[in-house]
Backbone bond lengths (Angstrom), bond angles and torsions (degrees), N, CA, C in turn:
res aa  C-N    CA-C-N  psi(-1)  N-CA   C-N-CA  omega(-1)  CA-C   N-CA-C  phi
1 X - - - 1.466 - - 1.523 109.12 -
2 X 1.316 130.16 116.11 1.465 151.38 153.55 1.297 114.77 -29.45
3 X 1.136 119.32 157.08 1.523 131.40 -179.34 1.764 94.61 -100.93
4 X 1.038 110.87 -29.44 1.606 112.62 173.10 1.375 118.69 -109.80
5 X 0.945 117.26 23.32 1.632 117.24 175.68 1.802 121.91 -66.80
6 X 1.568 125.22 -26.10 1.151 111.18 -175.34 1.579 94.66 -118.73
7 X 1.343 106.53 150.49 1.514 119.85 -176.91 1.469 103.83 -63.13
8 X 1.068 126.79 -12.18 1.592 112.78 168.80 1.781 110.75 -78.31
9 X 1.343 120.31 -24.05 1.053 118.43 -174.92 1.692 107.82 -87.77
10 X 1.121 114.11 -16.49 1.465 123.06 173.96 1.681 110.95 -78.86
11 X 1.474 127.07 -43.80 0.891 136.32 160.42 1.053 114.29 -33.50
12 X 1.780 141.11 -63.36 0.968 144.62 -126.12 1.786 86.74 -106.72
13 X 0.904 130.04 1.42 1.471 116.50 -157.19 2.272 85.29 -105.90
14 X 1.426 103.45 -19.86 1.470 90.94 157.23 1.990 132.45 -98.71
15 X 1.026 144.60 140.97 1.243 136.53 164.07 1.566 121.42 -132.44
16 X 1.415 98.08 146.75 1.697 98.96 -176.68 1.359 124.57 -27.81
17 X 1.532 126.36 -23.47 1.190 124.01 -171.94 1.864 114.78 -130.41
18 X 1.221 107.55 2.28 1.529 118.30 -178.78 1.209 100.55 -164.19
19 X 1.523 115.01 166.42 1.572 129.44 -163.12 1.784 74.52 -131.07
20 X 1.474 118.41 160.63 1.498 140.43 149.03 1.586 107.69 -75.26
21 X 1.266 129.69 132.17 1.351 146.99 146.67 1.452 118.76 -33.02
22 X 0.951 104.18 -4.69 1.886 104.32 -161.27 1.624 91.39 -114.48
23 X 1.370 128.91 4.83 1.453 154.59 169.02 1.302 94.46 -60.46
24 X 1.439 97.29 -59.46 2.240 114.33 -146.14 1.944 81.89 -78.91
25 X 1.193 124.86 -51.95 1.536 135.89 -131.71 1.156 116.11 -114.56
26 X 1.089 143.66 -65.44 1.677 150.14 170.44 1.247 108.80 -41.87
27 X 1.370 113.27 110.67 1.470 135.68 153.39 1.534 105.33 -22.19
28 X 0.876 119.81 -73.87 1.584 131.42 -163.62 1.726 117.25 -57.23
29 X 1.396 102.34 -34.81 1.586 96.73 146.11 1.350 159.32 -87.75
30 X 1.347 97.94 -27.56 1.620 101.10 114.41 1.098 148.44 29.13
31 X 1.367 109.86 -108.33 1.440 138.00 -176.00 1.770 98.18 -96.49
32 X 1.440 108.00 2.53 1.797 93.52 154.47 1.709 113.98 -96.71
33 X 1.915 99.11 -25.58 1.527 83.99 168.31 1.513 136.09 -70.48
34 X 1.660 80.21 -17.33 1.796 95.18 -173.93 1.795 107.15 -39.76
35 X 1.844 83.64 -56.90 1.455 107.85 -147.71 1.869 106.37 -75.59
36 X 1.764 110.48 -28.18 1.205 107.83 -171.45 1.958 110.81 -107.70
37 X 1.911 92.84 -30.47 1.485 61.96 175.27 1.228 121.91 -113.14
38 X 1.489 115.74 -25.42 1.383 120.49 168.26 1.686 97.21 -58.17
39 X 0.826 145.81 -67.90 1.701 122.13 -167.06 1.653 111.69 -36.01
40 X 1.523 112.37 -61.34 1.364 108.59 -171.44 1.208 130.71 -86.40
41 X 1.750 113.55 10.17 1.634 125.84 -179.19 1.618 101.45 -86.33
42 X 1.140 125.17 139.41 1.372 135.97 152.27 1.701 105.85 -51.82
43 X 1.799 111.85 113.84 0.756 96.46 179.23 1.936 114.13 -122.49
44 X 1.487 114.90 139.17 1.747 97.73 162.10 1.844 126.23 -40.92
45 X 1.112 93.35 116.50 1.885 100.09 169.26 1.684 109.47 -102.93
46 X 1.091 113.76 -48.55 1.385 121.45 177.96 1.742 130.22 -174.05
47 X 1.042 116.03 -156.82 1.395 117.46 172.70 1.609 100.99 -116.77
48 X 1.421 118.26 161.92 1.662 136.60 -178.43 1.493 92.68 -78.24
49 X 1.397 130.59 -48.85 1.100 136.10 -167.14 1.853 102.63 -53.11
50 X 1.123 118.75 -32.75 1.706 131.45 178.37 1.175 115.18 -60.14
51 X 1.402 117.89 -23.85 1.721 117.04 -172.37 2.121 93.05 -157.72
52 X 1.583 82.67 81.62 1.399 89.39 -174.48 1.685 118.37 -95.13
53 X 1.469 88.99 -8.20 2.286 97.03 161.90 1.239 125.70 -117.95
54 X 1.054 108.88 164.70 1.459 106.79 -161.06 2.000 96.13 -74.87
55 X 1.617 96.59 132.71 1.718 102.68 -167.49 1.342 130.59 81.52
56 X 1.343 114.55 18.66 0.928 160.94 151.31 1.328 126.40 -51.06
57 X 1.589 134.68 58.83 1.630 131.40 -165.99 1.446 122.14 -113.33
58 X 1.453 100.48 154.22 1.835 100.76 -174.52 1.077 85.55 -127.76
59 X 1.530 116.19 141.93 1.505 133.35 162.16 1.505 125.36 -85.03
60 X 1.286 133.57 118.39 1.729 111.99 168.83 1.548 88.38 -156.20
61 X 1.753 107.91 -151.53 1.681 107.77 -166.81 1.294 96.01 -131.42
62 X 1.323 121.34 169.83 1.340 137.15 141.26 1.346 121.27 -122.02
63 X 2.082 105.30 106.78 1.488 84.36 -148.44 1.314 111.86 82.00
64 X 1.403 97.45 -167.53 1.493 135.80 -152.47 1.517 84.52 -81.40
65 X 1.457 118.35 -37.17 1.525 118.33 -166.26 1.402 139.82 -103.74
66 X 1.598 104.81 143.23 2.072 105.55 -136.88 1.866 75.95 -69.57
67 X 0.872 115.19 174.76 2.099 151.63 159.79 0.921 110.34 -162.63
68 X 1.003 87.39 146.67 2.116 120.99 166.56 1.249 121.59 -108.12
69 X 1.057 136.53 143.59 1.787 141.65 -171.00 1.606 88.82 -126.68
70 X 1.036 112.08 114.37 1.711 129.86 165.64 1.079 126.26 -116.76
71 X 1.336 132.28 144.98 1.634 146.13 -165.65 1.700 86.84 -93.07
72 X 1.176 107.14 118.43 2.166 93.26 169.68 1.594 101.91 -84.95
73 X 1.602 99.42 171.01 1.483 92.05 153.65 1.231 138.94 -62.87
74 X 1.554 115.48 -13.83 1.574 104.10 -176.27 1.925 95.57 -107.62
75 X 1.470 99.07 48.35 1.843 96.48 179.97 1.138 125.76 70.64
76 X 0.919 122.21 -28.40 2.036 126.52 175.35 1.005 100.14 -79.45
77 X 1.524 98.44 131.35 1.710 124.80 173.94 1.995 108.41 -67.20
78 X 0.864 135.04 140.26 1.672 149.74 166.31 1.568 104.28 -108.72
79 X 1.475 110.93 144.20 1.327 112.45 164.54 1.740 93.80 -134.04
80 X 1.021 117.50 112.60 1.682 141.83 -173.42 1.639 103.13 -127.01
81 X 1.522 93.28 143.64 1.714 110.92 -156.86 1.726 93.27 -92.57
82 X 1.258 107.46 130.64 1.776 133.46 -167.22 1.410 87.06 -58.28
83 X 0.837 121.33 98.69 1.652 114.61 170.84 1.607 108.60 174.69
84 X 1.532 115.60 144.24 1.967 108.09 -174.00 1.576 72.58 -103.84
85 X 1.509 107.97 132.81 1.420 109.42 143.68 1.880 149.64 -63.16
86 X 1.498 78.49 11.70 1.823 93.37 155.77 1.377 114.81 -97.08
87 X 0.852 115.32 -70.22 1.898 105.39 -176.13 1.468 109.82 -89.77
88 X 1.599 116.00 -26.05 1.091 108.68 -165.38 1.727 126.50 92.78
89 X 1.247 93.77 18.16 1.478 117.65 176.72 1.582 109.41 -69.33
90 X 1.612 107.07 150.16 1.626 99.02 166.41 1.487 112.19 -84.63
91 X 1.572 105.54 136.47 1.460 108.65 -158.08 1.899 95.57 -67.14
92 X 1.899 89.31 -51.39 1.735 89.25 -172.25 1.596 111.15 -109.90
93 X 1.406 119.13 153.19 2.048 94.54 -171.06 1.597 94.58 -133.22
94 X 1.798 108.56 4.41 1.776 113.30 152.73 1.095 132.13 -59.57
95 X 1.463 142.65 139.92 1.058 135.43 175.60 1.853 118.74 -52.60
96 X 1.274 93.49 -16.95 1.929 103.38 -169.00 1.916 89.26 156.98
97 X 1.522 89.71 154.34 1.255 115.47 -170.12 1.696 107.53 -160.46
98 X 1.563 109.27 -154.34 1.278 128.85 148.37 1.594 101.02 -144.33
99 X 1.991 113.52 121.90 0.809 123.20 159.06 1.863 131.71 -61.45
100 X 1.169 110.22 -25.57 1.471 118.47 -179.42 2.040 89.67 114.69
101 X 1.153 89.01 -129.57 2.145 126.07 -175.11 1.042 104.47 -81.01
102 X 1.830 115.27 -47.92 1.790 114.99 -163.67 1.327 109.70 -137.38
103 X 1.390 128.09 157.09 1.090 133.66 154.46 1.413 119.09 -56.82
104 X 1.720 148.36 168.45 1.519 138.66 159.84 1.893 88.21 -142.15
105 X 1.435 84.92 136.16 1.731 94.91 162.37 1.505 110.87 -63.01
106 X 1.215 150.06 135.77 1.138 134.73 112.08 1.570 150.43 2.60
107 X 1.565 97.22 -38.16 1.473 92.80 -161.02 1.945 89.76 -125.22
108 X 1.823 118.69 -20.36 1.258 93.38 175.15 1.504 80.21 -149.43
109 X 0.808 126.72 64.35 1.713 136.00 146.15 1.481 114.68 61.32
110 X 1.170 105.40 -1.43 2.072 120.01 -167.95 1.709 83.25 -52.14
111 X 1.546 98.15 145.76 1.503 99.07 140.22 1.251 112.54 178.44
112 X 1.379 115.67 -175.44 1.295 139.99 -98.00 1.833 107.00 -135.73
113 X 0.875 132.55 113.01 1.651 132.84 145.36 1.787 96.87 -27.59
114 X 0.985 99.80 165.55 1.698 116.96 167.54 1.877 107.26 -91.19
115 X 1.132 115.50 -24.34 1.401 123.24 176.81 1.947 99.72 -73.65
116 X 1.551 100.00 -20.21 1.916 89.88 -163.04 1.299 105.07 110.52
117 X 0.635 121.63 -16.58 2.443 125.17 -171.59 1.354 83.66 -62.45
118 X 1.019 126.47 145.36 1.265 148.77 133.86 1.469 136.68 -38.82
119 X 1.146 130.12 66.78 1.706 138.36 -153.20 1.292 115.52 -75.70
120 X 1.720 115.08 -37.64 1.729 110.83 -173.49 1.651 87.95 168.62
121 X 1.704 72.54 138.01 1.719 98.61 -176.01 2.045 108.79 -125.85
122 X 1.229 105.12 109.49 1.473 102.47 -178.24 1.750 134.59 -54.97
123 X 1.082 107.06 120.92 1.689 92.54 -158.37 1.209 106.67 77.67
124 X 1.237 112.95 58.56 1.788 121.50 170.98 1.734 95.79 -79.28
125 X 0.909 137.14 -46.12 1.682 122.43 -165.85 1.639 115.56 -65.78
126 X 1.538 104.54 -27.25 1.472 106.84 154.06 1.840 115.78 -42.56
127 X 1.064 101.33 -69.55 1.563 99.40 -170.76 1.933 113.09 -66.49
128 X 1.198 93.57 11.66 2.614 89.57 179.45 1.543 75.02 -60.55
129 X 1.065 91.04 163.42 1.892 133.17 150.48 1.718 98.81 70.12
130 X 1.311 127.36 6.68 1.336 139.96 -163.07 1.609 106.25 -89.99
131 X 1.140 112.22 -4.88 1.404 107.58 -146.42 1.783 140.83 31.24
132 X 1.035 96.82 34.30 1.579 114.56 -171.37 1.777 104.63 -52.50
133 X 1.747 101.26 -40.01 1.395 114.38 -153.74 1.589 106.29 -62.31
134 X 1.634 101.82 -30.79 2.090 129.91 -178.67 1.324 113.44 -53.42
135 X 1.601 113.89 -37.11 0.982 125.93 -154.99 1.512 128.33 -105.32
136 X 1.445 133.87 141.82 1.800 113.10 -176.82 0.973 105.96 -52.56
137 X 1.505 140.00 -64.92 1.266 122.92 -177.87 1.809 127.20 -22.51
138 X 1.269 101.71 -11.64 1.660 112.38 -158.82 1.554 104.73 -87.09
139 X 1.888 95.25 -35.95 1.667 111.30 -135.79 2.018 78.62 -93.81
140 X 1.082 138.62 -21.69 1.397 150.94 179.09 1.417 117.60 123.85
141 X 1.607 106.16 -143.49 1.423 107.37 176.05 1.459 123.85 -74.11
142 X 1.270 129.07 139.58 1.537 125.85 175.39 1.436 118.33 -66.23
143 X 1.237 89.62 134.75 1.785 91.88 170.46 1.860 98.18 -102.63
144 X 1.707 108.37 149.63 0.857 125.66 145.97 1.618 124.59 -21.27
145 X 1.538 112.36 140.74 1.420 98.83 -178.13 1.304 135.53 -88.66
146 X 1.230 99.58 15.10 2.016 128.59 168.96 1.316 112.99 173.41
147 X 1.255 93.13 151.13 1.548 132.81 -170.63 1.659 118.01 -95.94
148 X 0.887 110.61 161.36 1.661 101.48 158.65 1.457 123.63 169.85
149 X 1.026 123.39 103.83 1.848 131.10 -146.93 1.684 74.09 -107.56
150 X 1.412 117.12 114.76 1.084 153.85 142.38 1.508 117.97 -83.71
151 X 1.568 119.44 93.44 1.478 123.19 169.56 1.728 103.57 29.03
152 X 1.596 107.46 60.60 1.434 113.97 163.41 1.676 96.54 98.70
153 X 1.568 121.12 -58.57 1.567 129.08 -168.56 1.342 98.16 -62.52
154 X 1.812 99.25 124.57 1.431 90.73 -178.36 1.716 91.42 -114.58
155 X 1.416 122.85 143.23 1.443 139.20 -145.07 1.873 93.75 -141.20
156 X 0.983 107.85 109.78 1.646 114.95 174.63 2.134 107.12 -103.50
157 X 1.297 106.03 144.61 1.374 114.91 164.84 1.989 103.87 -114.84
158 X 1.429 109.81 145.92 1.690 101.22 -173.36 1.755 78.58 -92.75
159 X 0.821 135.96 -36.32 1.836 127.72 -146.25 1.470 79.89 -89.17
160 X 1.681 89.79 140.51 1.675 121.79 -165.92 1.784 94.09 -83.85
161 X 1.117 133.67 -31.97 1.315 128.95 155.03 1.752 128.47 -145.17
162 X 1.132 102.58 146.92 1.595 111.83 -154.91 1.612 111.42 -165.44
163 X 1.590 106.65 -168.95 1.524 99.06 171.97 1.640 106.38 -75.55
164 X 1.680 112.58 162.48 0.939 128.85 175.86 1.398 117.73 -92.49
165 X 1.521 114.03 145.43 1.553 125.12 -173.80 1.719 107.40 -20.77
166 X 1.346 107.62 -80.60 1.298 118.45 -175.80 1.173 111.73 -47.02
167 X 1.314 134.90 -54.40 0.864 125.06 164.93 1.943 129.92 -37.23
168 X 1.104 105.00 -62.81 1.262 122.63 159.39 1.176 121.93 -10.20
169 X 1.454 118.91 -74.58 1.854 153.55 -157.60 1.370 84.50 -100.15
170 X 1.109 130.95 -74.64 1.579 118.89 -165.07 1.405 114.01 87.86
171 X 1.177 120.28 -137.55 1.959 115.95 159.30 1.671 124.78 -73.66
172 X 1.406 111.40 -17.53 1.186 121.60 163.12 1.551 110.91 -30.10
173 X 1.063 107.22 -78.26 1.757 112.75 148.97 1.575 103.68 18.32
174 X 1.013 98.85 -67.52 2.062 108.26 -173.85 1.354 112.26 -36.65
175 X 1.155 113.62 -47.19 1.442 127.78 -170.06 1.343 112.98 -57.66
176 X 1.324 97.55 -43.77 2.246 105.72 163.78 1.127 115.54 -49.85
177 X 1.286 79.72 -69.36 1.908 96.87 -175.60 1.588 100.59 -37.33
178 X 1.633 109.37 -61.48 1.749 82.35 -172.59 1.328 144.23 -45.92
179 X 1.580 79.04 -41.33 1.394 74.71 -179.00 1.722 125.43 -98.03
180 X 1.218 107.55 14.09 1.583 107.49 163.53 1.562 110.44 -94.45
181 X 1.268 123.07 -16.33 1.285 123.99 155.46 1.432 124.96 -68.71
182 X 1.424 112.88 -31.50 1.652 89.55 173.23 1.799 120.67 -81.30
183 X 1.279 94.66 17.40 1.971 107.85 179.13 1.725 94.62 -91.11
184 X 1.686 111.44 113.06 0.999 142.79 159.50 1.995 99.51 -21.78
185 X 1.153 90.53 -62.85 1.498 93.65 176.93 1.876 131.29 -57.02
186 X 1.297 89.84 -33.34 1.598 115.07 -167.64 1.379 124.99 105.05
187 X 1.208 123.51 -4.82 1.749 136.01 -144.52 1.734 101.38 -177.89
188 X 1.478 107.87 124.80 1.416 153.24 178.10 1.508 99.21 -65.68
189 X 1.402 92.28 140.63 1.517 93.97 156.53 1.701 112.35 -158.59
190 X 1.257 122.86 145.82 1.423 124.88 -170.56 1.802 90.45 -87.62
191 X 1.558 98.46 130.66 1.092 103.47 150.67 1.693 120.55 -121.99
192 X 1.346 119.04 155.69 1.331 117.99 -166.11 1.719 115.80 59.91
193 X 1.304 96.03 154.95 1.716 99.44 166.72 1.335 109.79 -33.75
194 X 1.278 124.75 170.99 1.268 162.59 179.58 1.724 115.24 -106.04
195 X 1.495 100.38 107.88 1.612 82.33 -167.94 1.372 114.45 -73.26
196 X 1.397 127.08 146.53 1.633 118.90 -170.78 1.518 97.36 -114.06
197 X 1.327 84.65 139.90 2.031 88.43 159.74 2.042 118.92 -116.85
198 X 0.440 138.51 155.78 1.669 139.54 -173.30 0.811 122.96 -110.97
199 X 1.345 147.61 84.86 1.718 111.93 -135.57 1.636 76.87 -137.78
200 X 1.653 109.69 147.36 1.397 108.44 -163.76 1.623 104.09 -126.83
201 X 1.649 115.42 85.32 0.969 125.67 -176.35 1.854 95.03 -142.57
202 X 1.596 88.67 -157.87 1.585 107.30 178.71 1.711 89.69 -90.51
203 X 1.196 110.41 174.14 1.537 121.68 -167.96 1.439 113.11 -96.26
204 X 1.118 100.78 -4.38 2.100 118.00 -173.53 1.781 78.84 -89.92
205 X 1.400 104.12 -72.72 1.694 94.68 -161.09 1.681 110.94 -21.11
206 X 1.120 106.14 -73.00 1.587 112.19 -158.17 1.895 93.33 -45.20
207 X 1.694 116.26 -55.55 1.491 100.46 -170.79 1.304 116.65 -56.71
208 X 1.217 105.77 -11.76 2.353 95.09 -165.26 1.888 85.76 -86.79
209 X 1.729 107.37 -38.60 1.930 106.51 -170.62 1.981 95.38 -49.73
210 X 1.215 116.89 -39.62 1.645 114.49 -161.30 1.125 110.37 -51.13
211 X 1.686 99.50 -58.35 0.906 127.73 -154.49 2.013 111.83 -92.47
212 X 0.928 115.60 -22.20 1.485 116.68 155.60 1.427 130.92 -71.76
213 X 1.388 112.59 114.75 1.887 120.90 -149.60 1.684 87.77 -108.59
214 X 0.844 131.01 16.15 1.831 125.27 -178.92 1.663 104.17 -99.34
215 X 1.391 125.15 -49.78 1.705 132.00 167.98 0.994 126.87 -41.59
216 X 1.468 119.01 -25.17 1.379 120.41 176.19 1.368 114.65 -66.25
217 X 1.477 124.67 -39.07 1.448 126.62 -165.93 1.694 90.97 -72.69
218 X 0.936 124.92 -43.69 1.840 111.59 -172.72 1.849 106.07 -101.30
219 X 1.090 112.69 -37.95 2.222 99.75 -170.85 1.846 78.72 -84.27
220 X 1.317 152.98 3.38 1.327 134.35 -148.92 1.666 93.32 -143.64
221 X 1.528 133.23 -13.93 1.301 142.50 -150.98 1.949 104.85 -65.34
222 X 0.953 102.36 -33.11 1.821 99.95 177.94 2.005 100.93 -66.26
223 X 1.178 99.11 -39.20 1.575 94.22 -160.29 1.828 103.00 -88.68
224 X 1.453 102.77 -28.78 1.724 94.28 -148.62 2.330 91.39 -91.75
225 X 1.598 105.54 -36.39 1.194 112.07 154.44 1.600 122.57 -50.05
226 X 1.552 122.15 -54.90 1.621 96.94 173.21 1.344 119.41 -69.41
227 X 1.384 129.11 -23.50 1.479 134.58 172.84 1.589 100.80 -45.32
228 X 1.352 134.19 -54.59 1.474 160.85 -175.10 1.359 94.16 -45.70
229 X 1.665 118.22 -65.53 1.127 121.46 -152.30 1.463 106.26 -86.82
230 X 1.291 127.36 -47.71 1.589 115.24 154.23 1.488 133.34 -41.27
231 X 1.207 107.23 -22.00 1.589 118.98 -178.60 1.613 101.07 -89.57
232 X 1.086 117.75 -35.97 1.758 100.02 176.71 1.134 112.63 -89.99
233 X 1.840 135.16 -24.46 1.176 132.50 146.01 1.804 111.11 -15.09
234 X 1.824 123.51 -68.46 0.981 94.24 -161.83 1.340 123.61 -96.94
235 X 1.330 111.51 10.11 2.001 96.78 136.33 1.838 92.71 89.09
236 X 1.278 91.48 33.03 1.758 88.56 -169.06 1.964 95.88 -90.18
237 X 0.893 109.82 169.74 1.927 112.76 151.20 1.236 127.15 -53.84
238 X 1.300 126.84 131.96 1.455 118.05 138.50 1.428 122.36 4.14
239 X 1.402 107.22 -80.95 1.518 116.91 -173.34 1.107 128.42 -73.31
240 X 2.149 124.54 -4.70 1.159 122.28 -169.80 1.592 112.51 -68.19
241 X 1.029 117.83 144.67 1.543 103.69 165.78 1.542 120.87 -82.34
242 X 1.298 81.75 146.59 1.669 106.60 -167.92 1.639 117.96 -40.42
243 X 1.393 124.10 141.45 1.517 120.47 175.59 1.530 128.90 -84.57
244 X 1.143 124.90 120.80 1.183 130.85 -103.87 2.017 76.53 -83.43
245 X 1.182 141.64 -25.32 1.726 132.50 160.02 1.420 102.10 -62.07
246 X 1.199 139.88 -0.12 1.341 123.81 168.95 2.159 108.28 -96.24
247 X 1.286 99.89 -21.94 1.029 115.91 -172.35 1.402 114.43 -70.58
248 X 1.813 112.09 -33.78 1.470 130.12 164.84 1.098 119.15 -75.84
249 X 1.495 129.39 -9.59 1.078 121.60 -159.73 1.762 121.71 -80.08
250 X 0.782 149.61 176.91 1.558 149.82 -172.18 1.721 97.41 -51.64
251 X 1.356 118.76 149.24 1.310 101.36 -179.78 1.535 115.26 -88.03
252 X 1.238 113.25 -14.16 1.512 125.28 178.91 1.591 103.13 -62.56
253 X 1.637 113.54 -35.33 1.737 109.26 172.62 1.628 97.47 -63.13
254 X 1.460 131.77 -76.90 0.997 151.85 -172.39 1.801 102.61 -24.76
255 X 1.007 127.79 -50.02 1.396 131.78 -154.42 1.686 91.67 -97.61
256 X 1.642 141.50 -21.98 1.168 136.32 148.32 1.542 123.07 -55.07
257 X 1.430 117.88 -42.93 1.042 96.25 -176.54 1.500 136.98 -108.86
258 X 1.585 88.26 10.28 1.601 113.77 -176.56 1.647 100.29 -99.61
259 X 1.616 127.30 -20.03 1.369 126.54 -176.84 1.860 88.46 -112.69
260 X 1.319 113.90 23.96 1.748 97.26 176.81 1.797 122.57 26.35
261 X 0.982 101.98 23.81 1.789 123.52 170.64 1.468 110.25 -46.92
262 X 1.108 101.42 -64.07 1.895 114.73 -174.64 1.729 87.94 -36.18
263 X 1.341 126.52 -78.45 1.560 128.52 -144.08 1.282 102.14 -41.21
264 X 1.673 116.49 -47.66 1.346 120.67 -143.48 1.805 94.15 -98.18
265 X 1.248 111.65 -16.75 1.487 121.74 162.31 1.985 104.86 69.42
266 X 1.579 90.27 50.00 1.784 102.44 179.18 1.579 98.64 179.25
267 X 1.469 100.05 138.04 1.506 91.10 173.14 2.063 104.01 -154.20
268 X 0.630 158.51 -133.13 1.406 141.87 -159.03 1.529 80.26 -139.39
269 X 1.389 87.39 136.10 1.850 132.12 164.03 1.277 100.56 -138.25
270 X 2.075 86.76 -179.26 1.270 100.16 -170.82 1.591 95.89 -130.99
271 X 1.160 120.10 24.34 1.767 117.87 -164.97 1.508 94.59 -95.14
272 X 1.278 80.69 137.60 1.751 97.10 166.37 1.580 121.17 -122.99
273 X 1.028 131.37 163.21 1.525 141.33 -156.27 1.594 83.03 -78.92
274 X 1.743 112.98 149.42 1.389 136.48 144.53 1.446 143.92 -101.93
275 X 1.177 101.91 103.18 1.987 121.53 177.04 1.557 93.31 -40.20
């Protein structure tokens, strides 16, 4: 029995004015978000634009757990969990490729439709009378327990039932929309890699670092201060619009000198103190 096993004890580890440490650190909570919320959150896997032919795959996780985003043959994208259901091998260990027609195990040749079906298993007369055929292992690789190609964003859930997309996002939604609406075309597309960062913490850190606008003026002060000081150099208005290298610039400069934050040396976060 867990020290975090009942949702009252999970509860308590937040309060209106401090979070518990055992949030950032304890194994054991953890592997309850693994299991409760990353399984049942709608999560980003990729863009359509990433696997734009048929056989066509990108590798990443949800969670703890590997997926693949595949082009099928009949055009619909799949997001199926990196794994052959015989040993449990990772089917693919590329970042993205093109598989061809089928998936192949690595380690015992099984493979795979691009949908996950099960195509051919070597030394099939070994497995008669096994009941292999009864079983998932039989039926092939698992797919994820929803899908959802959002205007190109393709968004996977692992739990076989749960809330639904819309539901999910709600008006948030908007935020797509904008910005796939201001594309001349109507619809996004990734070009080039994807820049990655690795960042080797708990998974909250990085969201509260994004999302906390007060750090920039001191861990950010060489870059987001000369941005400041070139910008009042040129002596423009209030109302001019912005120059279009100020417009690129880091957004932590951008959000100093458009919220005049720096002067008053505070500007709205969301961090709270840790027990």
């Amino acid at each position: 029995m867990g020290r975090y096993d009942s949702p009252a004890a999970l509860a308590a580890l937040v309060q209106p004015h401090q979070v518990h440490r055992d949030i950032y650190t304890d194994p054991e909570v953890f592997q309850q978000e693994m299991k409760h919320l990353f399984a049942n959150a709608w999560v980003f896997v990729g863009h359509e634009s990433q696997t734009p032919n048929k056989g066509d795959y990108f590798s990443t996780h949800i969670g703890t757990q590997p997926v693949i985003q595949v082009r099928h043959s009949t055009g619909d994208i799949h997001v199926l969990l990196n794994r052959c259901p015989h040993k449990g091998t990772k089917i693919v260990i590329d970042r993205q490729g093109n598989t061809g027609k089928f998936f192949r195990c690595p380690y015992h040749a099984w493979s795979f439709k691009t949908d996950g079906c099960l195509l051919a298993i070597p030394l099939k007369k070994g497995y008669q009378n096994t009941g292999l055929e009864e079983t998932d292992s039989g039926k092939g690789m698992r797919s994820v327990g929803d899908v959802k190609n959002y205007r190109g964003f393709i968004f996977a859930r692992l739990a076989e039932e749960g809330m639904s997309f819309e539901e999910f996002f709600g008006e948030s939604l908007s935020s797509l929309d904008n910005m796939v609406d201001r594309s001349p075309a109507g619809r996004l597309e990734v070009v080039g890699p994807p820049l990655r960062y690795m960042h080797h913490c708990n998974w909250k850190m990085l969201v509260e670092n994004q999302t906390d606008t007060c750090h920039p003026m001191v861990a950010h002060e060489s870059s987001a201060g000369t941005a400041v000081k070139l910008y009042e150099e040129l002596g423009l208005p209030e109302d001019a619009p912005k120059p279009p290298r100020w417009r690129s610039s880091p957004p932590s400069c951008r959000l100093t000198i458009s919220s005049k934050a720096w002067a008053s040396a505070h500007g709205p976060t969301g961090m709270g103190t840790l027990a």
